[in-house]
FIDRENFI-470571 format. One line per 8 residues: number of its first residue (from 1); their letters; for each residue x, y, z of N, C-alpha, C, O. Coordinates in steps of 0.2 Angstrom, whole numbers, always signed. Atoms other than C-alpha are relative to their C-alpha. Layout:
# FIDRENFI-470571
NUM	A	X/Y/Z/X/Y/Z/X/Y/Z/X/Y/Z; ...
# end
This chain:
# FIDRENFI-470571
1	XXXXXXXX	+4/+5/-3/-539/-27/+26/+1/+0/+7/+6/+2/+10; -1/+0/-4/-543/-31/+42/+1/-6/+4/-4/-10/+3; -1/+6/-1/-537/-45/+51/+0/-1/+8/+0/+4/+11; +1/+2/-7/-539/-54/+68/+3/-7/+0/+3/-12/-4; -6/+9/+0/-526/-70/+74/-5/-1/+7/-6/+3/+11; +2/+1/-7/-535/-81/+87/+6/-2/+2/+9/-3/-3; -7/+4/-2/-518/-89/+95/-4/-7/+5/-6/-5/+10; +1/+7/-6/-523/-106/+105/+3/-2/+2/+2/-8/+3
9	XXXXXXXX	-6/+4/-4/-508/-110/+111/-2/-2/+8/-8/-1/+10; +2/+1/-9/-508/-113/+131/+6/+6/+2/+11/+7/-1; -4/-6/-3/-501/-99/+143/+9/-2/+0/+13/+1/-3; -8/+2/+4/-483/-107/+142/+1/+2/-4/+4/+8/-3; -2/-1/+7/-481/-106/+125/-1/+8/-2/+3/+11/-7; +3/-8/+3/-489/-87/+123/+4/+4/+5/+3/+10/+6; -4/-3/-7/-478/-82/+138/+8/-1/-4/+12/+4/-4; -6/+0/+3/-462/-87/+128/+0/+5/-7/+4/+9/-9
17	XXXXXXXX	+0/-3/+5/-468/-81/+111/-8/+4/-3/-13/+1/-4; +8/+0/+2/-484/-70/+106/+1/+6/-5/+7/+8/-7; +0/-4/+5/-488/-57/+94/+0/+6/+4/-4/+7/+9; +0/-8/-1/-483/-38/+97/-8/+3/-2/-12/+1/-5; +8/-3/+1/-500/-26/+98/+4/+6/-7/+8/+10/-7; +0/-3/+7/-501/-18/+80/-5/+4/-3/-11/+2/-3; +5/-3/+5/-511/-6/+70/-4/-4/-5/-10/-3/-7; +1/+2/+10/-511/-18/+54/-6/-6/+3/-11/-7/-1
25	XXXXXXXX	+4/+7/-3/-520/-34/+65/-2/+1/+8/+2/+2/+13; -2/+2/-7/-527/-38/+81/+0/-7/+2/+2/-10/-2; -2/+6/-4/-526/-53/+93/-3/-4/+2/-5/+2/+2; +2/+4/-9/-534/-65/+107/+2/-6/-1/+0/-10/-6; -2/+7/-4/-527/-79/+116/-3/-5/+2/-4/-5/+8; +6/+2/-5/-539/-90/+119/+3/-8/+0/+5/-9/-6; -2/+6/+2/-533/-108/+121/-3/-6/-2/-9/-6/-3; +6/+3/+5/-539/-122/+113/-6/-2/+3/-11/-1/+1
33	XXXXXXXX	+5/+3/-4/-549/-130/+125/-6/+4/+2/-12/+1/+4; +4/-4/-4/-558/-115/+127/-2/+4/-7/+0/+10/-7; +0/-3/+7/-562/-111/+108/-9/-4/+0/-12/+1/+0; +4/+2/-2/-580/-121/+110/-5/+3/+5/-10/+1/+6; +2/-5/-3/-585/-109/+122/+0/+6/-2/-3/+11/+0; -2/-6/+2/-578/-96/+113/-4/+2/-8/-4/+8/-10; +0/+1/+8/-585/-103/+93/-5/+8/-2/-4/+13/-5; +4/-6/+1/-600/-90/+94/+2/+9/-2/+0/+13/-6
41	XXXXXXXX	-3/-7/-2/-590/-74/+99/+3/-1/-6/+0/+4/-10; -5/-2/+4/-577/-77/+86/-4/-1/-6/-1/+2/-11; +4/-1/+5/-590/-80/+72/-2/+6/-1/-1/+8/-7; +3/-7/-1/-598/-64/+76/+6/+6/-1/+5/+12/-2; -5/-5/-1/-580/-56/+76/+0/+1/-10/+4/+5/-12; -3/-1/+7/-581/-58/+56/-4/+5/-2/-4/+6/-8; +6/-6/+0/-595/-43/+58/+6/+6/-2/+5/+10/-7; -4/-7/-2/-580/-31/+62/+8/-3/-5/+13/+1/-3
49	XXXXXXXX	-6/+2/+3/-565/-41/+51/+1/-2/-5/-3/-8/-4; +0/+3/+6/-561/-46/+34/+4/-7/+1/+6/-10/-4; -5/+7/+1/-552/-62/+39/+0/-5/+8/-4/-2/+11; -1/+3/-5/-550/-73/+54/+6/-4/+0/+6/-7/-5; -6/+5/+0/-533/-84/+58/+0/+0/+6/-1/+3/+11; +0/+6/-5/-533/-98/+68/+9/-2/+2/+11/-5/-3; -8/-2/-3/-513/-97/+76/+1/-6/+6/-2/-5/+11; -2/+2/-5/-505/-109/+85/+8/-1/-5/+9/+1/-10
57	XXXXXXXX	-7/+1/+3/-485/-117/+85/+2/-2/-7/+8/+0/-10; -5/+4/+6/-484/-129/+69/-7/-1/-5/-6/-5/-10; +4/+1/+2/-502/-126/+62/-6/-5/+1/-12/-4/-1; +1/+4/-3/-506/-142/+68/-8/+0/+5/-13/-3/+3; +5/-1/-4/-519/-138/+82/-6/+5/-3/-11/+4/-1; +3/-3/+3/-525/-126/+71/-4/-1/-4/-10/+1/-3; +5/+4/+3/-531/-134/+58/-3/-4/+3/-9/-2/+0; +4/+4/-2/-540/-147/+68/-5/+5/+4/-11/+3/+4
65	XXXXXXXX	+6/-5/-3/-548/-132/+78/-6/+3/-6/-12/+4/-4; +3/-1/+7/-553/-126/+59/-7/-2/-2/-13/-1/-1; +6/+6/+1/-561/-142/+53/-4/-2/+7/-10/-4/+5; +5/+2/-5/-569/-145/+70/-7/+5/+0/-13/+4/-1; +3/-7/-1/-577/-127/+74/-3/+5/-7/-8/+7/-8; +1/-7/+3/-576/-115/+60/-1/-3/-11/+0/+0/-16; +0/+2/+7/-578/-127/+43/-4/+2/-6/-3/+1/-12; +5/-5/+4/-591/-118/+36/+1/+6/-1/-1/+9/-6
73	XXXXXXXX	-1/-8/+3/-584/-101/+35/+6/+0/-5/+11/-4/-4; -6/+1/+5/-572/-99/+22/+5/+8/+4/+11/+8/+1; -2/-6/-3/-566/-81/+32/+5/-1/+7/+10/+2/+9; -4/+2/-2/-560/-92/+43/+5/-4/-1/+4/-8/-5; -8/+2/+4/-542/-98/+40/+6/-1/+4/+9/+2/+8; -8/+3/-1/-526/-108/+42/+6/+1/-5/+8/-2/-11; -6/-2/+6/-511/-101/+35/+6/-2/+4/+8/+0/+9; -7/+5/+0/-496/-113/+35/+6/+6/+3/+10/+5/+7
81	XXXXXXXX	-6/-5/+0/-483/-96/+36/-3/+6/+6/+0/+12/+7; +1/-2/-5/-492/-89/+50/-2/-3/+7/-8/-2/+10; +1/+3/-4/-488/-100/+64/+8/+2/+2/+13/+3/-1; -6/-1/-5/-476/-99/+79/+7/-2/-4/+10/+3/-6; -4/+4/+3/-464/-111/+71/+3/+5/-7/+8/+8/-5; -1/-5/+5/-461/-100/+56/+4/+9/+2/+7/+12/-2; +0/-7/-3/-458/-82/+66/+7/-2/+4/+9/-8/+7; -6/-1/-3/-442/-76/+72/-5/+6/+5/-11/+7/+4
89	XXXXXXXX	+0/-5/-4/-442/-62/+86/+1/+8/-4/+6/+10/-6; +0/-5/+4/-446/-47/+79/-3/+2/-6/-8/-1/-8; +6/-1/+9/-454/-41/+61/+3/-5/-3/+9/-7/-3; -1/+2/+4/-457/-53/+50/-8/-1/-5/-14/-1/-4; +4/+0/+8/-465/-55/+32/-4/-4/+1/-2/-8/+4; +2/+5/+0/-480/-64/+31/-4/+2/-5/-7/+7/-4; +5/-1/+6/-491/-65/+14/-7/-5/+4/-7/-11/+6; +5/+1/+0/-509/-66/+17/-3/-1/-5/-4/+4/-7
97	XXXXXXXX	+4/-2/+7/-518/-69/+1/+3/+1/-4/+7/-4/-6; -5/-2/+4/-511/-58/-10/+4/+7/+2/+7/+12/-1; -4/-8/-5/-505/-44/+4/+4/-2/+5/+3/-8/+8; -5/+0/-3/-492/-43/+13/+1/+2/+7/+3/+8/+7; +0/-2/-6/-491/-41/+32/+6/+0/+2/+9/-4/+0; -3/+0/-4/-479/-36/+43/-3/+0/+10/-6/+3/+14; +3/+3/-6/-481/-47/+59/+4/+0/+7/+9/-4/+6; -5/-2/-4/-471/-42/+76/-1/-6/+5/-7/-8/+6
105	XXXXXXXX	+0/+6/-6/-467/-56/+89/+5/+3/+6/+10/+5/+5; -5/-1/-6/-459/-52/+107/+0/-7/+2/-3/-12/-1; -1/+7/-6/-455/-64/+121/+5/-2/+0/+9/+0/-4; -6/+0/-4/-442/-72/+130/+3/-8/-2/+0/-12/+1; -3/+7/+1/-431/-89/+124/+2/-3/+3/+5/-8/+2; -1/+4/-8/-430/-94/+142/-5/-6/+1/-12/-6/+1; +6/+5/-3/-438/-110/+148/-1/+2/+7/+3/+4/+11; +5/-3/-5/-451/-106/+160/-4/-6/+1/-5/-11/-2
113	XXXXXXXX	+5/+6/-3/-462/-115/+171/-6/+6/+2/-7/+7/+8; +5/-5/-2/-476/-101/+170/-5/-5/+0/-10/-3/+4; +6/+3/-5/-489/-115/+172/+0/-5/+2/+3/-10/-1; +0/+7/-4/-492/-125/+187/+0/-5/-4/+5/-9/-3; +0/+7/+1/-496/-139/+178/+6/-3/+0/+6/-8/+3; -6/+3/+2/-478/-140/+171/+4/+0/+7/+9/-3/+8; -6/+1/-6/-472/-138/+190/-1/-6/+4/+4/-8/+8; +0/+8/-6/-481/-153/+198/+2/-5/-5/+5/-10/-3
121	XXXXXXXX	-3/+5/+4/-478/-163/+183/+8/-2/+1/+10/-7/+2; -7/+3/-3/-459/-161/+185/+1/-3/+7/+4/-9/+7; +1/+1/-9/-460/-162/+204/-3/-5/+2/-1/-7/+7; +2/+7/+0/-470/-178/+203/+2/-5/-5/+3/-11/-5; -5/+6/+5/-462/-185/+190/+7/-3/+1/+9/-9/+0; -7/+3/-1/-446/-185/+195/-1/-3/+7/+4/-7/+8; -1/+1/-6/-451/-189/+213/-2/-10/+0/+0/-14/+3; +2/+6/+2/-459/-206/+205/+4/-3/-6/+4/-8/-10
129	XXXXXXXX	-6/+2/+7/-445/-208/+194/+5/-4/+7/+6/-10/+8; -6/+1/-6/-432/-207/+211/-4/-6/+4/-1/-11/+4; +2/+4/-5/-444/-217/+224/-2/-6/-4/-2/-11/-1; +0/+5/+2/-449/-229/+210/+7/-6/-2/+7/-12/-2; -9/+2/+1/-429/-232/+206/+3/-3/+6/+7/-8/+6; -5/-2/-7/-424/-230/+223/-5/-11/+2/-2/-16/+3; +4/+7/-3/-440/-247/+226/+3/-7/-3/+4/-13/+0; -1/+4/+4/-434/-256/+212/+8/-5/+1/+10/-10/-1
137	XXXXXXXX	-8/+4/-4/-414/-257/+220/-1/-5/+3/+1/-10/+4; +5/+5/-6/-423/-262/+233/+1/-8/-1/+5/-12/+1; +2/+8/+0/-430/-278/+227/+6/-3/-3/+9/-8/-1; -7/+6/+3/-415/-283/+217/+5/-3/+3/+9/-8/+2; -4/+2/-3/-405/-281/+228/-2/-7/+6/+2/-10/+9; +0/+7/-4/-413/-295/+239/-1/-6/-3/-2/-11/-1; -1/+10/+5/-413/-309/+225/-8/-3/+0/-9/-9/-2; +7/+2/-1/-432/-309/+228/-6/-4/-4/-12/-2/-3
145	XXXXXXXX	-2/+0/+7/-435/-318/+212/-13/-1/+0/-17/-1/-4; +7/-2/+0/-456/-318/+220/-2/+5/+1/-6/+5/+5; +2/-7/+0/-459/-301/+219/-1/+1/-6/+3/+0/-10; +2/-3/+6/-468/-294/+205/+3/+6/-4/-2/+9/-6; -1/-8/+3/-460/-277/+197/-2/+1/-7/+1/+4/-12; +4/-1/+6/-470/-276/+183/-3/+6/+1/-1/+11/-1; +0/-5/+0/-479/-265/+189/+1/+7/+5/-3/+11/+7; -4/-2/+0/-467/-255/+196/+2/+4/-4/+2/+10/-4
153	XXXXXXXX	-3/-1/+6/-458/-253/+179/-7/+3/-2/-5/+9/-5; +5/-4/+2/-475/-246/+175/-1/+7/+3/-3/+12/+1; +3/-7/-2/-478/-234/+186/+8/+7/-1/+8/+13/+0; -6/-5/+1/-457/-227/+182/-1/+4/-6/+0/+9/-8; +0/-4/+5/-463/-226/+166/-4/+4/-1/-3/+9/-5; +4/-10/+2/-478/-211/+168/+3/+1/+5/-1/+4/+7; -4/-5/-2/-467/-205/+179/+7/+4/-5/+8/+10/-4; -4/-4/+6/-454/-202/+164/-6/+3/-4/-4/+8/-7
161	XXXXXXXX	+3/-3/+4/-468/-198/+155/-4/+8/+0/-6/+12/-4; +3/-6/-3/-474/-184/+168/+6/+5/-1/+6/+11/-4; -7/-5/+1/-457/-178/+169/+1/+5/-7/+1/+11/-8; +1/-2/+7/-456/-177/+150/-5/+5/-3/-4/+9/-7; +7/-5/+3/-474/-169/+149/+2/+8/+3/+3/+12/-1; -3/-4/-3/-467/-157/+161/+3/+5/-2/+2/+11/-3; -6/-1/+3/-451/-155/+153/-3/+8/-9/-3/+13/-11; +1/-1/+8/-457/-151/+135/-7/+5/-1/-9/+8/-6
169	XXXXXXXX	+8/-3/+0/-474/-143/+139/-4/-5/-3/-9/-2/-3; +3/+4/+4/-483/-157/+130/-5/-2/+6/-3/-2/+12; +5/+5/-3/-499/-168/+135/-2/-4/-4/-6/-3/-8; +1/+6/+6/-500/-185/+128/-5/-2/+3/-8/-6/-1; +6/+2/+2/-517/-188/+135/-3/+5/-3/-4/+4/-9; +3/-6/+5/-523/-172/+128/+1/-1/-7/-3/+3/-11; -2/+2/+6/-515/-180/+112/-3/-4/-4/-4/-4/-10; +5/+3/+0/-525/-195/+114/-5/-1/-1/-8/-4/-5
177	XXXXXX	+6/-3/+0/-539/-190/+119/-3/+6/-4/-8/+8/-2; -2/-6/+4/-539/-175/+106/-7/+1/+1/-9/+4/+6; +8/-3/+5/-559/-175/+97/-4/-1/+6/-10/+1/+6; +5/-1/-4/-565/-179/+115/+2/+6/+7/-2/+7/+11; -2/-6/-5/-557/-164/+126/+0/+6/-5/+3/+11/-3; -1/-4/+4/-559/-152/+112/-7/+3/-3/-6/+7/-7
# end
């Protein structure tokens, strides 16, 4: 059989863990965001392939790219034991069906800030973490009991939240906003 993995992770995530280039399957990385620009192309790829897999970390993304884009085809597919989170570095088993693939994974178990995003989000995060902290001594320490810090206390908190998005690779409006950026 011949097989094709879309991966939609984002470049971080496929910079730390992605699939070795193989005889048995091929690949492309297209991120999610860009799978709606992409839906036609990868329809047409079932011309030249017995299967399509939809590939991200925990399934997760996957599926919802599935049902969103490709829920008409049955060619196209989410398989729970062929996500990041499942794979070690280097060969590992994965049943497709009722066949058996061997799946190779490289990449590097370093955190990385391979994309800006994640550089101005720490770098701004932390800088609204520290000058929001640094404000907040401030007022306290003058007894100033008419000064508002409410929103203050709000602006530390998306600034942990930046840092954190940063930190972690994640994006909680992206998480939010999911069925309207996708």
């Amino acid at each position: 059989m011949k097989y094709l993995f879309i991966d939609i992770r984002k470049s971080d995530e496929v910079f730390t863990k992605r699939f070795s280039y193989s005889q048995d399957y091929k690949f492309y990385n297209i991120p999610m965001n860009m799978i709606r620009f992409n839906q036609k192309t990868i329809i047409e790829h079932l011309d030249y392939v017995d299967e399509i897999y939809i590939v991200c970390r925990s399934g997760m993304r996957s599926q919802f790219i599935k049902n969103k884009y490709f829920n008409d085809f049955d060619k196209i597919k989410v398989n729970r034991d062929l996500q990041f989170t499942k794979f070690k570095f280097g060969k590992n088993e994965v049943k497709l069906n009722d066949n058996k693939l061997i799946v190779e994974v490289e990449g590097s178990q370093k955190f990385n800030m391979y994309n800006m995003m994640r550089v101005i989000q720490v770098v701004l995060g932390s800088l609204i973490i520290l000058l929001g902290g640094y404000t907040y001594y401030q007022i306290y320490q003058t007894k100033n009991k008419k000064i508002n810090t409410i929103p203050l206390i709000i602006l530390i908190i998306f600034g942990i939240n930046a840092l954190y998005n940063g930190l972690t690779s994640t994006c909680t409006i992206s998480q939010i906003f999911q069925n309207y950026l996708n």
